[in-house]
N, CA, C and O of each residue as an XYZ file, in Angstrom:
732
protein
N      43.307    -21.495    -26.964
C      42.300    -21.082    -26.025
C      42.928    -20.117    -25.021
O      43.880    -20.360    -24.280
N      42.275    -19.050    -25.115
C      42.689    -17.505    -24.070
C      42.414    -17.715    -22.678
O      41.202    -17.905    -22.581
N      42.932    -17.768    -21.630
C      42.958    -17.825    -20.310
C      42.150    -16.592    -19.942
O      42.248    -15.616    -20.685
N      41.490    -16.539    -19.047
C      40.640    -15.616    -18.571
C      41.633    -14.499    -17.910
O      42.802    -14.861    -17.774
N      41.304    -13.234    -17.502
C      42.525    -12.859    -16.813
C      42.348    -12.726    -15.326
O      43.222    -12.743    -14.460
N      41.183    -12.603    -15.211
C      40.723    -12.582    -13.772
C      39.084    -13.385    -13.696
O      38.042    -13.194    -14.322
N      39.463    -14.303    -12.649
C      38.439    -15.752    -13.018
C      37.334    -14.664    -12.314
O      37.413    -13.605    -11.691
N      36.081    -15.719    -12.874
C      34.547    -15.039    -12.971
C      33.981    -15.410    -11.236
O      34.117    -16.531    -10.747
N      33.252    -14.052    -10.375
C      32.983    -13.968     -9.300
C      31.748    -14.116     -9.861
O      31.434    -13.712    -10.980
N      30.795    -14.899     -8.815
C      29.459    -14.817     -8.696
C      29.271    -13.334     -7.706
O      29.920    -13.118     -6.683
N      28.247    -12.425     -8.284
C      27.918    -11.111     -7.554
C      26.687    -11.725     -7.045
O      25.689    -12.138     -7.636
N      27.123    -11.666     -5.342
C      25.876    -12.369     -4.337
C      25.129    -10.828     -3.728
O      25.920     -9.916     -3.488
N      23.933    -10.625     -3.540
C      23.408     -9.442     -3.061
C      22.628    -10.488     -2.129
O      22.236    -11.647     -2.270
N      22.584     -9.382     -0.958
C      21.698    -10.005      0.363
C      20.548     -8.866      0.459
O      20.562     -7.636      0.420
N      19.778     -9.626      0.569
C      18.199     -8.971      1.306
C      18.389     -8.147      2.635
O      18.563     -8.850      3.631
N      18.389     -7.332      2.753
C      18.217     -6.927      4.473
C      17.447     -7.949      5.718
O      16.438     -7.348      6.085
N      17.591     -9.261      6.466
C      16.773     -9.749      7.016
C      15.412     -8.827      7.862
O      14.369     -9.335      8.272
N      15.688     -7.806      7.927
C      14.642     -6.896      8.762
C      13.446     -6.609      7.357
O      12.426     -5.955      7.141
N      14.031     -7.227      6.898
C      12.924     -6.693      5.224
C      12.098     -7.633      5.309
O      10.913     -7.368      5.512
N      12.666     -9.343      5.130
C      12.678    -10.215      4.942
C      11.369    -10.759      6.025
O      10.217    -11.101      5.760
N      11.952    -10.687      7.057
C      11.634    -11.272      8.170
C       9.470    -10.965      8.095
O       8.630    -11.864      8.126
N       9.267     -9.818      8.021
C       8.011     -9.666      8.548
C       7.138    -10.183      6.716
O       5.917    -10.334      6.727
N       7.637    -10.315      5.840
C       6.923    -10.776      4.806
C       7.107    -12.497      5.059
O       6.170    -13.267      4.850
N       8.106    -12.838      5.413
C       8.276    -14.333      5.549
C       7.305    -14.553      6.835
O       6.581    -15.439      6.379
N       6.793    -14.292      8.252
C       5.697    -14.236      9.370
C       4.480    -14.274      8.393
O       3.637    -15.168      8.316
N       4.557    -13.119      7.658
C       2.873    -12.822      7.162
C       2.713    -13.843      5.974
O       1.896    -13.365      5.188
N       3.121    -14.921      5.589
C       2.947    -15.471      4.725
C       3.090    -17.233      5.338
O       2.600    -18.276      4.905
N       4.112    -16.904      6.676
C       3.770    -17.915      7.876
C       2.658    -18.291      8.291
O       2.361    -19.443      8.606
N       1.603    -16.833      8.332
C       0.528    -17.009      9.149
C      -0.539    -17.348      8.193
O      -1.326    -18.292      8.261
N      -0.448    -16.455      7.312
C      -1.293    -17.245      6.459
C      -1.692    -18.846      5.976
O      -2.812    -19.347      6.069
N      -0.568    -19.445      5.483
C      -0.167    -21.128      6.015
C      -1.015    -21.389      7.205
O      -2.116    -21.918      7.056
N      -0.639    -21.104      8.197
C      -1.604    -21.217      9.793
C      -2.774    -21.056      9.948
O      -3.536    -21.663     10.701
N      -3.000    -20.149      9.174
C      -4.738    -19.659      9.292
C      -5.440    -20.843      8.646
O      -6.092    -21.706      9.234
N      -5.167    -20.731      7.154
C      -5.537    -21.768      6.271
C      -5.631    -22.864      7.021
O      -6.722    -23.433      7.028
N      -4.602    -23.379      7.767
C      -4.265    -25.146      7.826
C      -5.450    -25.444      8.728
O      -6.284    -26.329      8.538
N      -5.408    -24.557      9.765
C      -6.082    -24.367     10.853
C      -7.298    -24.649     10.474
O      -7.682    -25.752     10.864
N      -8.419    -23.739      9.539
C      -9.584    -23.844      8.924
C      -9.747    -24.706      8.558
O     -10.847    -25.239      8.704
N      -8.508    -25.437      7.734
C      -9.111    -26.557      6.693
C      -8.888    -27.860      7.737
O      -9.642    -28.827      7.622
N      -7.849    -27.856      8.737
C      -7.715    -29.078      9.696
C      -9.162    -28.941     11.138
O      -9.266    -29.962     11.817
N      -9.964    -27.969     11.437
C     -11.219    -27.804     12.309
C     -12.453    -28.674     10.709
O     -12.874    -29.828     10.634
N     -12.641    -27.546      9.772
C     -13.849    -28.624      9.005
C     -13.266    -29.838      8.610
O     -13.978    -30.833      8.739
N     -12.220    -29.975      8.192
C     -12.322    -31.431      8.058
C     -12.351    -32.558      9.421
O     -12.944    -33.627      9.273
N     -11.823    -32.306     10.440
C     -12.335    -32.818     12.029
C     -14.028    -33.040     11.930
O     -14.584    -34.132     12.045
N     -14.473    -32.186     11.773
C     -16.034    -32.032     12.069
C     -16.387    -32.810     11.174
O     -16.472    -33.996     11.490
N     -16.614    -32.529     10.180
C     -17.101    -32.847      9.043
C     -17.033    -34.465      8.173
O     -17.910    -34.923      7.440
N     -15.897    -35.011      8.484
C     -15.346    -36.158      8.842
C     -15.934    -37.265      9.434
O     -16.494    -38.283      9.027
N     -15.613    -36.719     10.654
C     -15.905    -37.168     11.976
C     -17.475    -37.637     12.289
O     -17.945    -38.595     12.903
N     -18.164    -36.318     11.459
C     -20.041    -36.507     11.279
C     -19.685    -38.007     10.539
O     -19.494    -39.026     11.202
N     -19.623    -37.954      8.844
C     -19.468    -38.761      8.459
C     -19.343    -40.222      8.842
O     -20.186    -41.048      8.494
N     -18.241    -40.536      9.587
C     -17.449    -41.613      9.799
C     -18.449    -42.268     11.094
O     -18.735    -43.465     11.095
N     -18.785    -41.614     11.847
C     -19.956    -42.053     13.206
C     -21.230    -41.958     12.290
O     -22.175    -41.879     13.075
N     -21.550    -41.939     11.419
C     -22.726    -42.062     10.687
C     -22.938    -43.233      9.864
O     -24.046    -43.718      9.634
N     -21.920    -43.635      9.464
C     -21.731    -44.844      8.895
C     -21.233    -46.122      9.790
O     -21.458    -47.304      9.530
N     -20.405    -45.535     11.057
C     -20.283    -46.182     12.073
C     -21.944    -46.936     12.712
O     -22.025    -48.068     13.189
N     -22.611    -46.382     12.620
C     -23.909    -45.892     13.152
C     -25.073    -47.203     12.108
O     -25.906    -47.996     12.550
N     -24.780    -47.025     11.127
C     -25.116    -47.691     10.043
C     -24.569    -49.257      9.857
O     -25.039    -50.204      9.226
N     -23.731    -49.160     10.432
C     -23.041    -50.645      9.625
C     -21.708    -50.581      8.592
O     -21.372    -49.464      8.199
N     -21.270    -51.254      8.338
C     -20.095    -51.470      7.532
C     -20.227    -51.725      5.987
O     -19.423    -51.387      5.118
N     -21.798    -52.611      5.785
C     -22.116    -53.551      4.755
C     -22.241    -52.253      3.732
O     -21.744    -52.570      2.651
N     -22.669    -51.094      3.722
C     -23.467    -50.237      2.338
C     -21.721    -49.736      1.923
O     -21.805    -49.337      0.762
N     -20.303    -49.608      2.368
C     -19.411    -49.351      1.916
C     -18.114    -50.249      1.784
O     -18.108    -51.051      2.717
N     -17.455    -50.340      1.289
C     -15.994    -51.545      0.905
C     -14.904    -50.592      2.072
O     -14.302    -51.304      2.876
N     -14.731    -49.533      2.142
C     -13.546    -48.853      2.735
C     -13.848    -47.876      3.104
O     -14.688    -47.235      2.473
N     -13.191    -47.293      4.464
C     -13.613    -46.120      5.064
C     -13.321    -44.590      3.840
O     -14.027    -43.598      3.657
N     -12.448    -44.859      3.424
C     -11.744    -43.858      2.032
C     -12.934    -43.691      1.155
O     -13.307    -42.606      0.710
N     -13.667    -45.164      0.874
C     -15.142    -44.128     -0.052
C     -16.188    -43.106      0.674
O     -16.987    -42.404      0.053
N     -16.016    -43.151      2.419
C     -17.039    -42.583      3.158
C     -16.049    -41.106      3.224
O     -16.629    -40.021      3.172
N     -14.640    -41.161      3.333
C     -14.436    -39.933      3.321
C     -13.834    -38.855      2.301
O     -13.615    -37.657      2.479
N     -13.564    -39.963      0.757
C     -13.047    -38.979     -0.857
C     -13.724    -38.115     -0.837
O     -13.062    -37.077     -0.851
N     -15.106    -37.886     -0.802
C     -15.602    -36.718     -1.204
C     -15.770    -34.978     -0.534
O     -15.762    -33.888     -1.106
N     -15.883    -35.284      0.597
C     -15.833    -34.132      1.301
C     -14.268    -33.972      1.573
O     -13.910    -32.875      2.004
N     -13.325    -34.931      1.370
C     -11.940    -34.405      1.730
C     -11.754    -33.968      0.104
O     -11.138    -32.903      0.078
N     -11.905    -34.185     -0.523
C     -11.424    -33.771     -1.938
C     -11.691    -32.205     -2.444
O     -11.080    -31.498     -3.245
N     -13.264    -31.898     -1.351
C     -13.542    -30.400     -1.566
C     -13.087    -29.656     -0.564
O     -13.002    -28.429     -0.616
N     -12.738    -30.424      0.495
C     -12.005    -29.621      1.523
C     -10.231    -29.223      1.195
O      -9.503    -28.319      1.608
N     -10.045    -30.199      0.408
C      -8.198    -29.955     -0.006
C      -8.750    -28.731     -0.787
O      -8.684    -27.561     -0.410
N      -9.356    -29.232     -2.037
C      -9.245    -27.807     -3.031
C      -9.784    -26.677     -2.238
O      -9.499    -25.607     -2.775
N     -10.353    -26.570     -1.327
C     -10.695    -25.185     -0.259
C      -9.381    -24.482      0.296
O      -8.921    -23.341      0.257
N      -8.948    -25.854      0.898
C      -7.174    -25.096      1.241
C      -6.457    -24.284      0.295
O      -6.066    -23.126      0.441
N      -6.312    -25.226     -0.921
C      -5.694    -24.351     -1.986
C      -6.142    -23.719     -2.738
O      -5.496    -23.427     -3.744
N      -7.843    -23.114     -2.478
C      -7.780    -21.882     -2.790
C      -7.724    -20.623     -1.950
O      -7.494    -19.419     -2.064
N      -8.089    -21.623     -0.957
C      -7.761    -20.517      0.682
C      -6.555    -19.822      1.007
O      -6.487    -18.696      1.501
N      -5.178    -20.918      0.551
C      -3.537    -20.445      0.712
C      -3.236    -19.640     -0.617
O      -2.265    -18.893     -0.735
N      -4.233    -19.888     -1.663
C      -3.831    -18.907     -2.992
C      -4.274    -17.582     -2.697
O      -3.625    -16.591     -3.031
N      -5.467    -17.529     -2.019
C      -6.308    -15.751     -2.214
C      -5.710    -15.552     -1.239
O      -4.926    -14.640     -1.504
N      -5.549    -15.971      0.145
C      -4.462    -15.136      0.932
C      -3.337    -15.001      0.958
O      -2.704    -14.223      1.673
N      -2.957    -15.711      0.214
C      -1.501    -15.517      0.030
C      -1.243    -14.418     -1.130
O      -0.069    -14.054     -1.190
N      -1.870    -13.997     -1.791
C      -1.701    -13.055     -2.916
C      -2.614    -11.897     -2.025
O      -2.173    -10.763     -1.834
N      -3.159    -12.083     -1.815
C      -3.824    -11.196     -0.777
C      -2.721    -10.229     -0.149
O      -2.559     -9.049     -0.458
N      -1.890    -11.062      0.927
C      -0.745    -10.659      1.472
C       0.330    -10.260      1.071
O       1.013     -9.424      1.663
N       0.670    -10.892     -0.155
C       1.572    -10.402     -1.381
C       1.110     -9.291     -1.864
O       2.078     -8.530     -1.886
N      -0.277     -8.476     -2.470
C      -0.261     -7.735     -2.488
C      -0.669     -6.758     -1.658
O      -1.220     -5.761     -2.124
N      -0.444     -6.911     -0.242
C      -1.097     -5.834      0.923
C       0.751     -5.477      0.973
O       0.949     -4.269      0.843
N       1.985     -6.263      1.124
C       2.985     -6.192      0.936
C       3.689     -5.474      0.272
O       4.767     -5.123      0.752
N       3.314     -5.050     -0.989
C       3.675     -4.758     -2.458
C       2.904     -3.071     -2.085
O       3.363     -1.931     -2.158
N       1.956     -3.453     -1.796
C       1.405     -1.848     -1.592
C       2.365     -1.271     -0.029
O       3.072     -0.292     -0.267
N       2.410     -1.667      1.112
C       3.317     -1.238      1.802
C       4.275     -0.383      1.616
O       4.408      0.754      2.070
N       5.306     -1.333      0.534
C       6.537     -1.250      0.159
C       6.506     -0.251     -0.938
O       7.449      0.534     -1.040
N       5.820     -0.220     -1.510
C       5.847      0.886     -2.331
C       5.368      2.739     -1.887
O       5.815      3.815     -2.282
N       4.307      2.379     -0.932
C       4.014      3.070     -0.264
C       5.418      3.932      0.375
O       5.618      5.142      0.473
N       6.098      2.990      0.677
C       7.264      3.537      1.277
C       8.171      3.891      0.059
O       8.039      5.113      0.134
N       8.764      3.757     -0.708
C       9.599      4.008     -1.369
C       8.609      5.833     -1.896
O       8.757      7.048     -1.771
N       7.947      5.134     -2.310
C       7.470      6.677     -2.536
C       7.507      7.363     -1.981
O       7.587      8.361     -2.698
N       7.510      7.819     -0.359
C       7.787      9.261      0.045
C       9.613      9.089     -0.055
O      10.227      9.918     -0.727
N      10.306      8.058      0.601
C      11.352      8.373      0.540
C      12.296      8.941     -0.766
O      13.436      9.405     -0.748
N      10.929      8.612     -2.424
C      11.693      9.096     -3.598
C      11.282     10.479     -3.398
O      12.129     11.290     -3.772
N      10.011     11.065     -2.817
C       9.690     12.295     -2.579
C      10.418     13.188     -2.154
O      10.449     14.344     -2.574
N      11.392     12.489     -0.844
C      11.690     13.048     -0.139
C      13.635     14.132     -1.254
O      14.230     15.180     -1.506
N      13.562     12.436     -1.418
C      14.417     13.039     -2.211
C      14.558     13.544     -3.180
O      15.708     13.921     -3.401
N      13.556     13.804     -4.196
C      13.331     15.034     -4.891
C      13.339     16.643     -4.001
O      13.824     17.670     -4.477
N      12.714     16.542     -2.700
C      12.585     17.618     -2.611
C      13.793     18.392     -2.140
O      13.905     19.615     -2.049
N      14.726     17.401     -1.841
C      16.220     17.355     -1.291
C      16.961     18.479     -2.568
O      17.135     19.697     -2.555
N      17.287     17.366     -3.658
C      17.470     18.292     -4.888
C      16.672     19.386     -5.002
O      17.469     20.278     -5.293
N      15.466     19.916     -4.944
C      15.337     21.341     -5.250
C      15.301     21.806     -3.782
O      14.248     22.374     -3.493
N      16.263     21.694     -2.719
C      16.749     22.676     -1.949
C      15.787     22.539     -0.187
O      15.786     22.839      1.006
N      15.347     22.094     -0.898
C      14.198     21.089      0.725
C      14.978     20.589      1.516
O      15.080     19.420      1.144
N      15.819     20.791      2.691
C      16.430     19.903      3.513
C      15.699     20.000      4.644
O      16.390     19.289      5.373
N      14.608     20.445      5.465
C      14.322     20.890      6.292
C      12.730     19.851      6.932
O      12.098     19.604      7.959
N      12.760     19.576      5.535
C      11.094     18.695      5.743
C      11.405     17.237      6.045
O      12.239     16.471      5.563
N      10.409     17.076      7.061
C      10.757     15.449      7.059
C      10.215     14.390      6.374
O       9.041     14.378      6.004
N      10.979     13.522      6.188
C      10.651     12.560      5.462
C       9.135     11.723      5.696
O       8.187     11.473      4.952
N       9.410     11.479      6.946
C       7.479     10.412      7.461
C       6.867      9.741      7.013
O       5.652      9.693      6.819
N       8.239      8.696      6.635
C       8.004      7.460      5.598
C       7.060      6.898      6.274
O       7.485      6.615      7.395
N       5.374      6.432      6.047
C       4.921      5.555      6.927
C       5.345      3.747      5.854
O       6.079      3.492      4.900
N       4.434      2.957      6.690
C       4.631      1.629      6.363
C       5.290      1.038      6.819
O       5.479      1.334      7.999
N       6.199     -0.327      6.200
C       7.400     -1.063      6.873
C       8.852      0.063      7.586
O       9.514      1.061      7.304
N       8.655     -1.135      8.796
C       9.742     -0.469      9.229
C      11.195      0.000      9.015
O      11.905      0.702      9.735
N      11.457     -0.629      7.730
C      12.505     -0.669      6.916
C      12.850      1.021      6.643
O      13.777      1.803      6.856
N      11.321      1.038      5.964
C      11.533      2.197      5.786
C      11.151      3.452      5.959
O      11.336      4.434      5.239
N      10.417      3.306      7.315
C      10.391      4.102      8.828
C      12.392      4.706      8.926
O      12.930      5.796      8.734
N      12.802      3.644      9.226
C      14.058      3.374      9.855
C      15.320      4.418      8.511
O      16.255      5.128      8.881
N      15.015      4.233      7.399
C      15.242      4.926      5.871
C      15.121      6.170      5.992
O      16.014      6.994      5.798
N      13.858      6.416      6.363
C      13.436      7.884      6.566
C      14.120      8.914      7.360
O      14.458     10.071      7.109
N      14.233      8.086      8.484
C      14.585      8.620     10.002
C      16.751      9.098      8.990
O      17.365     10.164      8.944
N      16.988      8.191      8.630
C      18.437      8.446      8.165
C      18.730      9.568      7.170
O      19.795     10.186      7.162
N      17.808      9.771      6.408
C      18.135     10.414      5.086
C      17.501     11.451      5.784
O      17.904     12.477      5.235
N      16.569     11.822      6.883
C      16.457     13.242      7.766
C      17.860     13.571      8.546
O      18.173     14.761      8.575
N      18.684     12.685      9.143
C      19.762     12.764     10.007
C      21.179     13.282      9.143
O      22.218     13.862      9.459
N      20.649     12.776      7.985
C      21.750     13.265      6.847
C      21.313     14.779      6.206
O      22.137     15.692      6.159
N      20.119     14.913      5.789
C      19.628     15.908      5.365
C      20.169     17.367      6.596
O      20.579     18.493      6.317
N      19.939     16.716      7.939
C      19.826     17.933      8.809
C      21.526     18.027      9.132
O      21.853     19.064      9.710
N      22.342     17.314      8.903
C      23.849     17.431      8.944
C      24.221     18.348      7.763
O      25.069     19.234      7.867
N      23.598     18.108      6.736
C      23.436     18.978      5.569
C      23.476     20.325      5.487
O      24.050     21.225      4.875
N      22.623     20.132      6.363
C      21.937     21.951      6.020
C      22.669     22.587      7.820
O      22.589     23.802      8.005
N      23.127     21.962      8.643
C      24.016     22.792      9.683
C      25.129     22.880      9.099
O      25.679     23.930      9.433
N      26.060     21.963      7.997
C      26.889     22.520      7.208
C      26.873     23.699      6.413
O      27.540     24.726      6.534
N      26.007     23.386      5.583
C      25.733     24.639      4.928
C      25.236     25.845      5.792
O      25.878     26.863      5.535
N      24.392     25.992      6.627
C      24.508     27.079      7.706
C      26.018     27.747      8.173
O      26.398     28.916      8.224
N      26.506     26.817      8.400
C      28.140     26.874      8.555
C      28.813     27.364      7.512
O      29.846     27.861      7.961
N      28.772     27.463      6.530
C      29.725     27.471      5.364
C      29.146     28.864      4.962
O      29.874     29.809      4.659
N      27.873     28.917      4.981
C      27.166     30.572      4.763
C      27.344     31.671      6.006
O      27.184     32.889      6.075
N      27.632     30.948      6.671
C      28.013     32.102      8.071
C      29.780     33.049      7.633
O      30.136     34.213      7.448
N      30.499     31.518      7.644
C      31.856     31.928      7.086
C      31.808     32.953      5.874
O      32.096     34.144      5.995
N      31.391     32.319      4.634
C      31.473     33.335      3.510
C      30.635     34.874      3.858
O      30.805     35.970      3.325
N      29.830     34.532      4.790
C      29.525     35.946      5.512
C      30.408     36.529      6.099
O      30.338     37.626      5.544
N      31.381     36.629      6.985
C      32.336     36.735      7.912
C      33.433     37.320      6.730
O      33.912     38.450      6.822
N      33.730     36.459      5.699
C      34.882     36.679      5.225
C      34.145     38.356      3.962
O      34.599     39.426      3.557
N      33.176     37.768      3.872
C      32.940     39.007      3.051
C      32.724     40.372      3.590
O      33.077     41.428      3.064
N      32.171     40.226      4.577
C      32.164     41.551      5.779
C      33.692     42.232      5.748
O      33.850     43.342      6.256
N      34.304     41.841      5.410
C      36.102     42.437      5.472
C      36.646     42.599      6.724
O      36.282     41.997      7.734
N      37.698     43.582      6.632
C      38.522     44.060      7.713
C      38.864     42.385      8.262
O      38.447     41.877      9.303
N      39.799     41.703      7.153
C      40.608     40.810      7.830
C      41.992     40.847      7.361
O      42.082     41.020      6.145
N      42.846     40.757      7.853
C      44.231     40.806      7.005
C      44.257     39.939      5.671
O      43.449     39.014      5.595
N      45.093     40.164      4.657
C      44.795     39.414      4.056
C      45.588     38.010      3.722
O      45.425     37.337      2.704
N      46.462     37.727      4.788
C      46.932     36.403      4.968
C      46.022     35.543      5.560
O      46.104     34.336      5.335
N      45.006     36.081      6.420
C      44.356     35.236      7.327
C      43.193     35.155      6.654
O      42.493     34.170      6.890
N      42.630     36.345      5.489
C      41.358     36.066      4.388
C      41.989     34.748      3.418
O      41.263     33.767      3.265
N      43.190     34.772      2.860
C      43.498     33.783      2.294
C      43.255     32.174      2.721
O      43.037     31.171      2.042
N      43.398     32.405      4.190
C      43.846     30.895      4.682
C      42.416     30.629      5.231
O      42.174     29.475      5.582
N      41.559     31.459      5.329
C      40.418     31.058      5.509
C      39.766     30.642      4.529
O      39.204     29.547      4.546
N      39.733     31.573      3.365
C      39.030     31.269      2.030
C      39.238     30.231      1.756
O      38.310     29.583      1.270
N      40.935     29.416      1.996
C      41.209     28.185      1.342
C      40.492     27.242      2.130
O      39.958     26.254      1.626
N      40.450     27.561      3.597
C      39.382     26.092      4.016
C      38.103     26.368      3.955
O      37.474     25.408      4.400
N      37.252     27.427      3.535
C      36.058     27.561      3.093
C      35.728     26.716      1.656
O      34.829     25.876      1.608
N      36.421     26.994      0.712
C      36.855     26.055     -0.519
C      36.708     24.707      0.067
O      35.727     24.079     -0.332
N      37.580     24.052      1.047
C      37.640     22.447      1.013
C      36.302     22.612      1.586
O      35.446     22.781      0.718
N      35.867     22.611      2.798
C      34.480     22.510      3.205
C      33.483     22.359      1.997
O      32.746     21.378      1.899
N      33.505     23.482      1.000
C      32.351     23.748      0.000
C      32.836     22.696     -0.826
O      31.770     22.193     -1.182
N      33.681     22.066     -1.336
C      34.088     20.929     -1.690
C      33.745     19.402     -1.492
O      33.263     18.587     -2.279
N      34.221     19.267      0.039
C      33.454     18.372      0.746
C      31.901     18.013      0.640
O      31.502     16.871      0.866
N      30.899     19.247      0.219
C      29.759     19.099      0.570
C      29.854     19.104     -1.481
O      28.961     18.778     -2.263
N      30.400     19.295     -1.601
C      29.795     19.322     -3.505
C      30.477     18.677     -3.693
O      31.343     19.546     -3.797
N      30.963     17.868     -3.856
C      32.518     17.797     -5.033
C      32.777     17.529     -6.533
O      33.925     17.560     -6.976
């Protein structure tokens, strides 16, 4: 039996909590809304019940549980269909967000590759990627004052009348620069 040569890492990836955070609230609240609805009618509704039979006597039922199975039994399945449609509800108001966003920021960067550095991104939606947008403009516009830079020089150097020790030693750090930005 062959010894491994380098023992096996679990590859852990983390969520961004700023991602996290406002889908885990909106799916909080939902829970809340629901509980809320289904804990007010069943109060009421109950409550009619139970003082109605209070009202009545004891003798027409064996246990308070037969006066209240039935309306609690349609009130549970109300909850859970109440926490299912909003909750997918929210899952997909989420899903559209998020995609919403990825799409300009893939836009953006297409337009990057064919030579677009200048437009902004204006990711709307989550702030994630508000915050995405705002970066890959801050990078984009570092971009293109480089390259402003680097086209000024190869202007300069091509204009002539420089010695040509000092065209050399320029050309060579025009090279690393244009390097730097391509490599």
């Amino acid at each position: 039996m062959k010894a491994r040569p380098h023992p096996y890492r679990r590859n852990i990836r983390y969520v961004n909590p700023r991602y996290q955070g406002g889908a885990a609230l909106m799916f909080a609240a939902v829970i809340v809304a629901t509980g809320t609805a289904f804990g007010r009618m069943v109060y009421l509704e109950l409550g009619e019940r139970l003082r109605t039979f209070a009202l009545r006597g004891h003798y027409p039922v064996k246990t308070p549980y037969e006066v209240v199975r039935e309306p609690l039994a349609w009130h549970i399945a109300g909850l859970l269909a109440g926490v299912l449609l909003l909750g997918t509800a929210a899952f997909l108001l989420f899903m559209w967000a998020t995609r919403r966003g990825v799409r300009h920021v893939v836009e953006t960067l297409r337009r990057s590759a064919e030579g677009d550095l200048s437009t902004p991104t204006g990711s709307p939606g989550l702030k994630e990627f508000v915050r995405l947008g705002k970066e890959f403009d801050g990078a984009r516009a570092d971009l293109l004052e480089e390259l402003r830079e680097v086209r000024s020089e190869a202007a300069s150097l091509a204009s002539g009348g420089i010695p040509p020790d000092e065209f050399h030693a320029r050309w060579d750090g025009l090279k690393q620069r244009i390097r730097g930005i391509a490599p």
